[in-house]
C-alpha positions as a Markdown table, in Angstrom:
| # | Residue | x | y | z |
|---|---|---|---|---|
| 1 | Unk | 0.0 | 0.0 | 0.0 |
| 2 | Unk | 3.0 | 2.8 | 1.1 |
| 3 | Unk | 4.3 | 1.6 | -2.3 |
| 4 | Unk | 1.3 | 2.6 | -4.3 |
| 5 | Unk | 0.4 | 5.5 | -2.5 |
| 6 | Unk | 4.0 | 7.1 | -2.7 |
| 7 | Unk | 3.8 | 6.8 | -6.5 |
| 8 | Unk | 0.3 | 6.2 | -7.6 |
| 9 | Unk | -0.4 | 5.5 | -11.0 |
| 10 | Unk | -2.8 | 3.3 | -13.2 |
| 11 | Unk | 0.0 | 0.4 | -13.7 |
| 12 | Unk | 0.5 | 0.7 | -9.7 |
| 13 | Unk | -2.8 | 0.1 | -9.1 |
| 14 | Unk | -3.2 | -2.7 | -11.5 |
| 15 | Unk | -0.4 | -4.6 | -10.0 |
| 16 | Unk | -1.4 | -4.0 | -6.1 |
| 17 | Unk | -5.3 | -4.8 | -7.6 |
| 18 | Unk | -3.4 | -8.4 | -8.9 |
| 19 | Unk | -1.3 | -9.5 | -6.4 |
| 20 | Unk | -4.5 | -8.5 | -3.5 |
| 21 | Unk | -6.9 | -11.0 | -6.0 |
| 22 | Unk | -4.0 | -13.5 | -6.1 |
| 23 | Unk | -3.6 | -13.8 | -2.5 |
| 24 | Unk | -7.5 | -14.0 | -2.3 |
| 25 | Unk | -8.0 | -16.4 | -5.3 |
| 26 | Unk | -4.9 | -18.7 | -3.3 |
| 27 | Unk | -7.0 | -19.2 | 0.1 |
| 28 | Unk | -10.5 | -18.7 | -1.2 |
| 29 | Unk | -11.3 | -22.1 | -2.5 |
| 30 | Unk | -9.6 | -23.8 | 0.6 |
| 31 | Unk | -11.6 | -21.7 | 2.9 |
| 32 | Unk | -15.0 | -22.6 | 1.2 |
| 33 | Unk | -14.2 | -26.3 | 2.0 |
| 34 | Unk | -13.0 | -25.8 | 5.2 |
| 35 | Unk | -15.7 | -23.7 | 6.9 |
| 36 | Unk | -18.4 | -26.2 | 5.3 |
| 37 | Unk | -16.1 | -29.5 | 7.1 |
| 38 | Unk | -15.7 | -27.8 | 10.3 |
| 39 | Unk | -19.9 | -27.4 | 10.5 |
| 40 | Unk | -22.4 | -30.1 | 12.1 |
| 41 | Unk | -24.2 | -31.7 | 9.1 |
| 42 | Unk | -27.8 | -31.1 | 10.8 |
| 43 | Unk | -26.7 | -27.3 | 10.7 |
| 44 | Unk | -24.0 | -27.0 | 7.7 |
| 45 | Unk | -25.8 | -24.8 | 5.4 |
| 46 | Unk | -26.9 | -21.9 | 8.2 |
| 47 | Unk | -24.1 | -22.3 | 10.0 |
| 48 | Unk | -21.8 | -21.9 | 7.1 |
| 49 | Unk | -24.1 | -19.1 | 5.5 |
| 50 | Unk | -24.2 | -17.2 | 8.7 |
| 51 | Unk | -20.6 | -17.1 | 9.5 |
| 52 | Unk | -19.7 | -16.3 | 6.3 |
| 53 | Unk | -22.3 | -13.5 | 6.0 |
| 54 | Unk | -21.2 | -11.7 | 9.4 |
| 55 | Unk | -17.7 | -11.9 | 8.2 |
| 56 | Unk | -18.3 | -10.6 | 5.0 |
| 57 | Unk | -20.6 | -7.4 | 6.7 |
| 58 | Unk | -18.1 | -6.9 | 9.3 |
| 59 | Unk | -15.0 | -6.8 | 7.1 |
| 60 | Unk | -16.3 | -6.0 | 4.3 |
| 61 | Unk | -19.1 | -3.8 | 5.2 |
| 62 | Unk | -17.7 | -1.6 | 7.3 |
| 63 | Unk | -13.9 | -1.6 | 6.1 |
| 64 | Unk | -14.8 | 2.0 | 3.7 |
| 65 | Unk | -15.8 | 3.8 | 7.0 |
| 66 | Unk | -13.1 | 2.4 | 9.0 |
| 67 | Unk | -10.3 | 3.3 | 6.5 |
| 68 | Unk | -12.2 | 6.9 | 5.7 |
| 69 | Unk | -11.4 | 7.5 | 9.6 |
| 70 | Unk | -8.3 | 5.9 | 9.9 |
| 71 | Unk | -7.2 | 7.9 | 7.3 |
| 72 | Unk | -8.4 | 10.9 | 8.5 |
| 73 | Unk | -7.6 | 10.5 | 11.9 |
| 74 | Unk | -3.9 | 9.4 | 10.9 |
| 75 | Unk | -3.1 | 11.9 | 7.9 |
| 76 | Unk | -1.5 | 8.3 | 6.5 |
| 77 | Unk | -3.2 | 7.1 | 3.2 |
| 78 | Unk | -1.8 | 3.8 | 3.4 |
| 79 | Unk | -3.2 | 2.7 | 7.0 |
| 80 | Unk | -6.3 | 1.2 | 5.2 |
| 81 | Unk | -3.7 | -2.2 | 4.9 |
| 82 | Unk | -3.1 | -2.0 | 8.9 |
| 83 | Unk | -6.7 | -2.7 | 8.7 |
| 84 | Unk | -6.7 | -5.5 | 6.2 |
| 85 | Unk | -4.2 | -6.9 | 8.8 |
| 86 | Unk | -6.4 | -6.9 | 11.9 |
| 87 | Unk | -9.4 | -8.8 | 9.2 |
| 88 | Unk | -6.4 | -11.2 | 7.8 |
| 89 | Unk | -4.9 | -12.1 | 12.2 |
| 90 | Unk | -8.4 | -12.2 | 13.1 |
| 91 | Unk | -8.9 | -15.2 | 10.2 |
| 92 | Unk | -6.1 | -16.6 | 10.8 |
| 93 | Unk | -6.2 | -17.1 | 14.1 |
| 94 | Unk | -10.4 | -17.9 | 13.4 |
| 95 | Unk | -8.6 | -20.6 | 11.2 |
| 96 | Unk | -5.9 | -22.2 | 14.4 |
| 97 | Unk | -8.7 | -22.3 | 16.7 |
| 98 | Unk | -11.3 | -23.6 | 14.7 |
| 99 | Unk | -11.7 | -27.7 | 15.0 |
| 100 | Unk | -13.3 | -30.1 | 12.4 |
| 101 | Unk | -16.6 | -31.6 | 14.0 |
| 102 | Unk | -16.5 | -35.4 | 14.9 |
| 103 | Unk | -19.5 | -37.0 | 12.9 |
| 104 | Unk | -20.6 | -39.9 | 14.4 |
| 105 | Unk | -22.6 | -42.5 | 13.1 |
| 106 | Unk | -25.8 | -44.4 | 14.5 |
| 107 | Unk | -25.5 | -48.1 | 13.7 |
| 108 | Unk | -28.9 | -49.6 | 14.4 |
């Protein structure tokens, strides 16, 4: 981001825009999989649809407003990524601390 902001231009922000949607396209199919496994079957489809709609308004709802007053609170046009960092430690510790669900099966 300090990179793009020093010098911003069109092929800047092309490349940034790039590399951001490579490091999203690399985790993004995993992550789909593995919030689906770590859900109860009787609850897999609301329980993946919720958690993945709260995280989605939280970080990406509210993520203009918070770097709008980050910025303006900082004078820093860049700080928007310390942001981005909080959303990527909050997933990634999400993802330590999250554990797969045991199924178990009723043999009759």
């Amino acid at each position: 981001m300090v990179w793009l902001v020093r010098e911003p231009t069109f092929s800047r922000l092309l490349a940034v825009e790039l590399w951001l949607s490579f490091l999203y396209a690399s985790y993004n199919g995993a992550m789909v999989v593995f919030l689906t496994e770590i859900m109860p079957v009787d609850v897999r489809t609301s329980g993946f649809s919720l958690a993945y709609s709260l995280a989605t308004a939280v970080f990406g709802g509210f993520t203009p407003a918070i770097s709008t007053y980050l910025i303006h609170l900082t004078g820093n046009r860049a700080i928007p990524g310390l942001w981005l960092s909080f959303a990527a430690a909050c997933g990634l510790v999400a993802a330590i601390l999250a554990r797969p669900q045991q199924v178990t099966s009723e043999i009759s």
